[in-house]
Phi, psi and omega in degrees: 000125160277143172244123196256139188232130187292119160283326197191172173197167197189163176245149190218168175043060189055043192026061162289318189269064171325085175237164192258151172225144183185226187211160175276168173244327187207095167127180167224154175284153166183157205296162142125340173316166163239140104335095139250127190242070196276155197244354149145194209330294208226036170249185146187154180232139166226141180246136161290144152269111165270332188180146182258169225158113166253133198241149155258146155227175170281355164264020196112144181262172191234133193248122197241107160273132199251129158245090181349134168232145167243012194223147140278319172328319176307296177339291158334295172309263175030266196313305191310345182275335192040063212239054179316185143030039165230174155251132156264184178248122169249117210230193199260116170323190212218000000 
């Protein structure tokens, strides 16, 4: 299992796009993966990684897991999760 810790997050492309953008901590990423986000003991939410995007920035680079949205409404849920200054767990689909 990997684990990524989210710097920022943001919708891109008319919101098609949902990304988390940070770094990994542990382990490797890669598209076809889940986001897991438990919310505690017996709730939890997984998202696919449609696809990563690596930003050079002049503070460092930034690794953007991207998640397909198909609603903006979906975005929305998203944004409403806040899920800025955390680390998730990323684990191999199934």
């Amino acid at each position: 299992m990997a684990r990524f810790h989210v710097r920022d997050t943001f919708a891109i492309n008319d919101k098609a796009f949902f990304v988390l953008a940070g770094f990994v901590i542990e382990g490797e990423i890669a598209a076809g993966m889940l986001i897991r986000m438990p919310f505690n003991a017996t709730t939890m939410m997984t998202a696919d990684i449609d696809h990563i995007q690596n930003i050079a920035r002049p503070d460092g680079d930034v690794i953007c897991l991207c998640i397909r949205c198909t609603t903006p409404e979906e975005v929305t849920l998203w944004e409403a999760l806040k899920i800025k200054d955390r680390t998730v767990e990323i684990i191999p689909a199934t």
